[in-house]
KOLDOZA-94918 format. One record per residue (C-alpha): residue number from 1; x, y, z. Coordinates in nm, 4 decimals, padded with zeros to 6 digits. Example, Ala and Ser with C-alpha at 12.3 -4.5 7.8 and 13.67 -1.06 7.14 Angstrom:
[r 1; [01.2300; -00.4500; 00.7800]]
[r 2; [01.3670; -00.1060; 00.7140]]
//
This chain:
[r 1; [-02.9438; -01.2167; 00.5105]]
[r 2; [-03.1420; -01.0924; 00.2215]]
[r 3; [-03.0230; -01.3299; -00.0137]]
[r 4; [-03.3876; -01.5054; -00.2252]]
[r 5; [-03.3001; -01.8002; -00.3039]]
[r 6; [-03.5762; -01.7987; -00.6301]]
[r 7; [-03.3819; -01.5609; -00.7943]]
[r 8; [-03.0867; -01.3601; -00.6826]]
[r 9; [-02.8450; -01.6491; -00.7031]]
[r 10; [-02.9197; -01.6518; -01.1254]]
[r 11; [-02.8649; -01.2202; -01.0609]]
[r 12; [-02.5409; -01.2553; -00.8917]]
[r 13; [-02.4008; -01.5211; -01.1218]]
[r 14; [-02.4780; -01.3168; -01.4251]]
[r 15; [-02.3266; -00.9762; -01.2303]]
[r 16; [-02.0241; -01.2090; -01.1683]]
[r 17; [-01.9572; -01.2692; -01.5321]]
[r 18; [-02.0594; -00.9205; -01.6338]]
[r 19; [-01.7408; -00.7930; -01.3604]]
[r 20; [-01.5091; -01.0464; -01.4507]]
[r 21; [-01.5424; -00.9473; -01.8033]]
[r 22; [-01.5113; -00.6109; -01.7402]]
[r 23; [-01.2070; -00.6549; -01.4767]]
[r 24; [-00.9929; -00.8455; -01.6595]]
[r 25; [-01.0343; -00.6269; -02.0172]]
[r 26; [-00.9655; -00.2808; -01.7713]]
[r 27; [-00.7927; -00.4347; -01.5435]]
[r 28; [-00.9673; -00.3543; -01.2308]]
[r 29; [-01.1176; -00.5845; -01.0191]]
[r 30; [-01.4956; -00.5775; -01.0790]]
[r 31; [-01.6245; -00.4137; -00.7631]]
[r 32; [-01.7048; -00.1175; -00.9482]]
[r 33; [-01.9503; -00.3413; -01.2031]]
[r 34; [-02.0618; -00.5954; -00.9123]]
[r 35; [-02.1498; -00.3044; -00.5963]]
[r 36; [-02.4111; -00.1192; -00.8083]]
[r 37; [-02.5757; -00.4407; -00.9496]]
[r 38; [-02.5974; -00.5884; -00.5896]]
[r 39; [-02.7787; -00.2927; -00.4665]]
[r 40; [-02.9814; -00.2835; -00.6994]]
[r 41; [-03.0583; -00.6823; -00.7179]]
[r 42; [-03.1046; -00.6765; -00.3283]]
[r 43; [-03.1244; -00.3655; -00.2229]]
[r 44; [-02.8551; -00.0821; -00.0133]]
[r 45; [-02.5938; -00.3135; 00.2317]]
[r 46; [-02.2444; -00.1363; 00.0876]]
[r 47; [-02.0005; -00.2996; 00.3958]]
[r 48; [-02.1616; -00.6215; 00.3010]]
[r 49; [-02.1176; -00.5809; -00.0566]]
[r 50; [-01.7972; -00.4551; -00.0137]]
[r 51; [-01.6545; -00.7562; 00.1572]]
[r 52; [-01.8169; -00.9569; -00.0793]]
[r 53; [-01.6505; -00.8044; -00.3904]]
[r 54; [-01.3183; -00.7330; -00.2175]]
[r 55; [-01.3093; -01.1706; -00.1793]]
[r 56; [-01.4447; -01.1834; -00.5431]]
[r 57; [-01.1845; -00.9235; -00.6665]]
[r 58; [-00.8625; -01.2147; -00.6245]]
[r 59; [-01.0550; -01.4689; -00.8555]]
[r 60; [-01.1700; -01.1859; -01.1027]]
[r 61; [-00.7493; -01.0197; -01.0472]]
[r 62; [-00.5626; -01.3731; -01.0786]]
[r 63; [-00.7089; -01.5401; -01.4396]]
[r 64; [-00.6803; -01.2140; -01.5917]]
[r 65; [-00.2734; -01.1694; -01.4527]]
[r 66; [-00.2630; -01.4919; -01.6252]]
[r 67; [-00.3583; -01.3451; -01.9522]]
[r 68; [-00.0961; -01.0395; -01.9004]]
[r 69; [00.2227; -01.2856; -01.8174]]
[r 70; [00.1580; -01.5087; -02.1283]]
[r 71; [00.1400; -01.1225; -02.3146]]
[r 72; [00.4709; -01.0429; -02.1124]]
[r 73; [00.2897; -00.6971; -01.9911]]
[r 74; [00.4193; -00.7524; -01.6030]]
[r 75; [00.7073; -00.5601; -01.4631]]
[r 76; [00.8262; -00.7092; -01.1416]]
[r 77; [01.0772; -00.4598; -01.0603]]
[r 78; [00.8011; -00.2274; -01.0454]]
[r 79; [00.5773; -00.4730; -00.8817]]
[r 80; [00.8143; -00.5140; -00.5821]]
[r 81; [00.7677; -00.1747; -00.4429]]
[r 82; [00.4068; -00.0771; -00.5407]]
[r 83; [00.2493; -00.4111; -00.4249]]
[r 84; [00.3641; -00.3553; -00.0078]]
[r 85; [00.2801; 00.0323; -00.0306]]
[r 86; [-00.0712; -00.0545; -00.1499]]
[r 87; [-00.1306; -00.3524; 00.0808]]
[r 88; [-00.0589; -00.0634; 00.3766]]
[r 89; [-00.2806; 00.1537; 00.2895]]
[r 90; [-00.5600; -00.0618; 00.1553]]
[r 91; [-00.5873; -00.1327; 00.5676]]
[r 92; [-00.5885; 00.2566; 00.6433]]
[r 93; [-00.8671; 00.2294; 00.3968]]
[r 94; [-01.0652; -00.0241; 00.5381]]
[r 95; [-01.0341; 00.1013; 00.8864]]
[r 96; [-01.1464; 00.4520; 00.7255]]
[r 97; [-01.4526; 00.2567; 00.5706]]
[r 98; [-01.5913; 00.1398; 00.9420]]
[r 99; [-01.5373; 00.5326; 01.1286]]
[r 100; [-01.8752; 00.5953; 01.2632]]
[r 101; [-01.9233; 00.8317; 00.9845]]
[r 102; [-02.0056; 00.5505; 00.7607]]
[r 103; [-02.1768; 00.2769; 01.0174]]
[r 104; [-02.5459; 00.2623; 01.1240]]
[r 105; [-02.7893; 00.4832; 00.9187]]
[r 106; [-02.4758; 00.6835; 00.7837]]
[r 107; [-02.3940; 00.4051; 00.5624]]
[r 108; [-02.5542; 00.6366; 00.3270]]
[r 109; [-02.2568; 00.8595; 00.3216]]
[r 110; [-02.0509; 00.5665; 00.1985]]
[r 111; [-02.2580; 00.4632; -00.0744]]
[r 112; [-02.3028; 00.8403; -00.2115]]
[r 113; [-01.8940; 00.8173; -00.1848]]
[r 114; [-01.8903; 00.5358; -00.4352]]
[r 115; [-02.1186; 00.7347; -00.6283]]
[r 116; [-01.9185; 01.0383; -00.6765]]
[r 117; [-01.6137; 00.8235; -00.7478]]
[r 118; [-01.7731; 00.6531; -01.0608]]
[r 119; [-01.8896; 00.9816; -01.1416]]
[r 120; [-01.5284; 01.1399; -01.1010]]
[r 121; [-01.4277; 00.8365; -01.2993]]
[r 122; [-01.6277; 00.8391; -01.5894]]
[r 123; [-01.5487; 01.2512; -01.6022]]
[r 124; [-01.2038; 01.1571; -01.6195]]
[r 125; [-01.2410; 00.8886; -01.8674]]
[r 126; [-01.4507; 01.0743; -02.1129]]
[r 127; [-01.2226; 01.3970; -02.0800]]
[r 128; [-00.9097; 01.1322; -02.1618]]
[r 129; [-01.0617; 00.9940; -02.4739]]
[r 130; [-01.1970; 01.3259; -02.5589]]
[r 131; [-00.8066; 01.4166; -02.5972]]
[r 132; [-00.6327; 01.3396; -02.8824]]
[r 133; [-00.3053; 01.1287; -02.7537]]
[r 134; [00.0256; 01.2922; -02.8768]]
[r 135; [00.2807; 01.1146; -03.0644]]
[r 136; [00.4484; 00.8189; -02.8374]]
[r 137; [00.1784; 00.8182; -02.5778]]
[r 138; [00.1651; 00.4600; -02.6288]]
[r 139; [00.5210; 00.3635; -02.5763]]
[r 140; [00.6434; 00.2165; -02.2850]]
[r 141; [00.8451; 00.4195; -02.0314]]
[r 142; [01.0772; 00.2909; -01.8279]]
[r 143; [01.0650; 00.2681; -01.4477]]
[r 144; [01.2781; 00.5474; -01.3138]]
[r 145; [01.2230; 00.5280; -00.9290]]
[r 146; [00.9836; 00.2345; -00.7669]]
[r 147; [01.0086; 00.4708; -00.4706]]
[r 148; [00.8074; 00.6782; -00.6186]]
[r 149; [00.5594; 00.4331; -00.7793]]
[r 150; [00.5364; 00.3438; -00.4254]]
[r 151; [00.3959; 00.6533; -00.3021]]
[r 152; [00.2427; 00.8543; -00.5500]]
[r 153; [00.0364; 00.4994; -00.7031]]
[r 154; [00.0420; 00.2656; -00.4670]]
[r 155; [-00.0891; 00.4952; -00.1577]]
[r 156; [-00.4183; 00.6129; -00.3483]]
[r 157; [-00.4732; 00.2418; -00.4968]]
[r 158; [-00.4730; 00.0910; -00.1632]]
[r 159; [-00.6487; 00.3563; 00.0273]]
[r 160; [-00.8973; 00.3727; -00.2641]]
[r 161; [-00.9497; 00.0100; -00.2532]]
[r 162; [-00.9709; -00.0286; 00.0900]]
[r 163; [-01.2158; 00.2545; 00.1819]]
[r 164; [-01.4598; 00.1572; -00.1489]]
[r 165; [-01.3880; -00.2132; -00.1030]]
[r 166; [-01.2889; -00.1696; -00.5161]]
[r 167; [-01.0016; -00.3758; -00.6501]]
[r 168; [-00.8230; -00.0109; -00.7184]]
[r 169; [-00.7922; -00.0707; -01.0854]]
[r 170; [-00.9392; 00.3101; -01.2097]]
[r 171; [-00.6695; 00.4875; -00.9782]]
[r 172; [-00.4000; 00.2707; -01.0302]]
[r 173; [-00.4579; 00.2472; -01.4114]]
[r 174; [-00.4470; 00.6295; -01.5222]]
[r 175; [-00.1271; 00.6733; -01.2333]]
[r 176; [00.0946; 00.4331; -01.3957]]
[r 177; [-00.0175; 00.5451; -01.7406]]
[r 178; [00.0926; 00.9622; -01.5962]]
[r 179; [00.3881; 00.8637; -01.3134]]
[r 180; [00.5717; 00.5055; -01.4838]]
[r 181; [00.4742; 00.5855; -01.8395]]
[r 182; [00.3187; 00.2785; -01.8920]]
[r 183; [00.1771; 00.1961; -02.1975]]
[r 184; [-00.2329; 00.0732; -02.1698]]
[r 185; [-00.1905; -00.2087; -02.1737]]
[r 186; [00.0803; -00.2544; -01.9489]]
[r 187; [-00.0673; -00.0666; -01.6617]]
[r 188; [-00.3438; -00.2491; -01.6908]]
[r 189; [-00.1217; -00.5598; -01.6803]]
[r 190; [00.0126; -00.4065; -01.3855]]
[r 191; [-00.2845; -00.2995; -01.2358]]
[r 192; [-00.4363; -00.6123; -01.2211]]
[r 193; [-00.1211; -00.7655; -01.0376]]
[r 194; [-00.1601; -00.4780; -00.7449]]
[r 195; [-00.5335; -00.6277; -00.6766]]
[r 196; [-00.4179; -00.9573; -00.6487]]
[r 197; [-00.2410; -00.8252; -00.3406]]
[r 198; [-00.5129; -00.5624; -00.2447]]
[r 199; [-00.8149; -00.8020; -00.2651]]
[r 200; [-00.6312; -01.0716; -00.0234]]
[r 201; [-00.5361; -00.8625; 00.2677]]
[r 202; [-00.8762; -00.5876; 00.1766]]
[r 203; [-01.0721; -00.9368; 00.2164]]
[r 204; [-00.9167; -00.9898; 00.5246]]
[r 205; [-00.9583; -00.6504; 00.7407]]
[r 206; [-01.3203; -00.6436; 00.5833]]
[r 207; [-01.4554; -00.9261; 00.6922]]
[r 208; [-01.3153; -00.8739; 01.0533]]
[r 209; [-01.4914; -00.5715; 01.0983]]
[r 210; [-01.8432; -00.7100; 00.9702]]
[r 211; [-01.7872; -00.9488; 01.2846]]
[r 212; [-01.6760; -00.6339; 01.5206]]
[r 213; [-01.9190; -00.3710; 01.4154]]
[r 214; [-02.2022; -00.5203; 01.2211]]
[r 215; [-02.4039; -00.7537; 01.4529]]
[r 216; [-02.6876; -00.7592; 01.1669]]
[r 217; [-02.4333; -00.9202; 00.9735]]
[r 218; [-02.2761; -01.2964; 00.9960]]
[r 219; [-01.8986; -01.3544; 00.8672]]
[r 220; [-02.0490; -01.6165; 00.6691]]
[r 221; [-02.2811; -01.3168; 00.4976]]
[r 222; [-02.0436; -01.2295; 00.2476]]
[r 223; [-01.9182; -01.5209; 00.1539]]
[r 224; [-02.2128; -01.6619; 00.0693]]
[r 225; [-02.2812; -01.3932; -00.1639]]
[r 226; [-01.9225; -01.4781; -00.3185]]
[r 227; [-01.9759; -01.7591; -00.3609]]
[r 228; [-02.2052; -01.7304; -00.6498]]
[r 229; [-02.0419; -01.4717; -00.8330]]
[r 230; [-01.6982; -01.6144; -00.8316]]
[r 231; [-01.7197; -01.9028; -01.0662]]
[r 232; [-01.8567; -01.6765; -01.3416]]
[r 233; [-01.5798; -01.4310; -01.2755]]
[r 234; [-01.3000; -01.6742; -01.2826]]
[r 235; [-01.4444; -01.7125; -01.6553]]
[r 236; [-01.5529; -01.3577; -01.7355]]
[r 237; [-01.2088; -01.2554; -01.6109]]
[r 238; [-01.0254; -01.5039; -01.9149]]
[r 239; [-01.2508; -01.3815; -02.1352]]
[r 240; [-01.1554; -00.9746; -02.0722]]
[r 241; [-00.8111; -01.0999; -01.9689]]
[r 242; [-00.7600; -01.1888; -02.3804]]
[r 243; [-00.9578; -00.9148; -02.5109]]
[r 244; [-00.7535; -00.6447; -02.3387]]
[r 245; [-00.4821; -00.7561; -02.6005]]
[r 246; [-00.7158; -00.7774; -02.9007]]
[r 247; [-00.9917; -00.5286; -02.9107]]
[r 248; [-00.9725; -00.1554; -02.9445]]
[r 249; [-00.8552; 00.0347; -02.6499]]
[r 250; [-01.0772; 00.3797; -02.7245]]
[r 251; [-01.4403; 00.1734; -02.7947]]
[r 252; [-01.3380; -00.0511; -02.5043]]
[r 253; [-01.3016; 00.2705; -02.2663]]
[r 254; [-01.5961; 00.4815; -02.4002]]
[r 255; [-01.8451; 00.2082; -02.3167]]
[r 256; [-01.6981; 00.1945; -01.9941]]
[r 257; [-01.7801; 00.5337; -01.9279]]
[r 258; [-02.1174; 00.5355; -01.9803]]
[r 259; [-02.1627; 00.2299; -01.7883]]
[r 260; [-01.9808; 00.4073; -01.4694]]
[r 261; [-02.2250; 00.7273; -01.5675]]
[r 262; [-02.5091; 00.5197; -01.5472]]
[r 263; [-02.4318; 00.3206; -01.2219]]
[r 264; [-02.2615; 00.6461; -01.0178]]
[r 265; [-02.6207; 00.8179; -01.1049]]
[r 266; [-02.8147; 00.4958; -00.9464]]
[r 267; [-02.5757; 00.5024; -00.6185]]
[r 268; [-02.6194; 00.8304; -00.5538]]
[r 269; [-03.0217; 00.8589; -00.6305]]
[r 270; [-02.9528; 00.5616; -00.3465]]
[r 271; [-02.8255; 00.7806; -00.0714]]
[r 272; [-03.0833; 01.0544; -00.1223]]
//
């Protein structure tokens, strides 16, 4: 387990804040910050960094939902039918994530895939704030059919999560914003909610198939990763959790984007 103990323990604690910052103001849950900065603190292992940041993703998820009930930004009615929807398919993902496509030397493949999606991200990010929002963009819709919530946001969130071993924050974000009319601030409430759910049973699957079909790897492995970047989530994740209701949406989001531009570019030079 390439873990030095001179150093990368003061690395991962500072990458935990860094994601729980950034997960609770966007409301995703941090795998997206924490994947790239663990490759490149220790080098490529993206199923072991995966499982690591899909049992980090609760504690970064959780404070931050905290934030969003005291703001009175969670719908429950909505919550009811997107939460099961993206559980199932955040276990199609997973299982996805371990075809022998992405196992062995073609882990490769994987870790280009998260590349390209923080690449596809950012695109879509920078195109959104490059749009000037019409009139009433920022009200809040109400929920005409969970049914549909169910299926058109929850299946991408939780195959998304589950294949990437992200919290599913940056699909499940812009899809309540376009199908539920959410408000920003409210699907990010939202969002965060939905990876409560997704990081407990992702966790789960993940760390079942390190033991089945990575024998280089102990269960323990990712956990002990965890372990050092949780408590400086939990914190970062208050932190972003408040801010999401205080700072400016737009300045918040264009950071992001070059942050995601930056990291996608690293992941993929990765795979090459």
């Amino acid at each position: 387990m390439p873990l030095n103990p001179d150093g990368a323990q003061i690395g991962l604690a500072i990458i935990g804040f860094v994601a729980g910052v950034c997960g609770g103001l966007l409301g995703i849950g941090g795998s997206i910050v924490m994947i790239p900065a663990m490759t490149e603190l220790m080098g490529p292992q993206q199923h072991l960094y995966q499982a690591a940041a899909l049992t980090v993703n609760f504690f970064v998820a959780a404070p931050a939902v905290v934030q969003h009930v005291r703001a009175k930004a969670i719908r429950p009615e909505l919550l009811k039918r997107l939460v099961p929807a993206a559980m199932l398919f955040s276990v199609v993902g997973v299982l996805c994530s371990e075809l022998s496509l992405f196992r062995g030397e073609r882990t490769v493949y994987l870790t280009a895939l998260f590349g390209v999606f923080m690449l596809f991200v950012a695109a879509r990010e920078a195109l959104s704030l490059w749009r000037r929002p019409t009139v009433g963009s920022e009200e809040h819709g109400d929920c005409v059919s969970a049914s549909r919530a169910a299926l058109l946001v929850g299946l991408p969130t939780g195959f998304v999560s589950g294949l990437l071993g992200v919290g599913g924050g940056l699909v499940a974000v812009p899809l309540l914003r376009k199908v539920m009319k959410l408000d920003v601030r409210s699907a990010i409430a939202n969002s965060a909610a939905t990876i409560v759910a997704l990081s407990l049973v992702g966790t789960v699957v993940k760390h079942v198939a390190i033991v089945r079909n990575h024998t280089d790897y102990a269960w323990t492995d990712p956990l002990r990763i965890a372990v050092w970047l949780i408590p400086t989530a939990i914190f970062g994740a208050l932190i972003g959790g408040r801010l999401t209701h205080v700072l400016p949406v737009r300045t918040v989001r264009a950071a992001f984007v070059v942050l995601l531009v930056v990291a996608g570019v690293r992941m993929m030079s990765r795979s090459i």
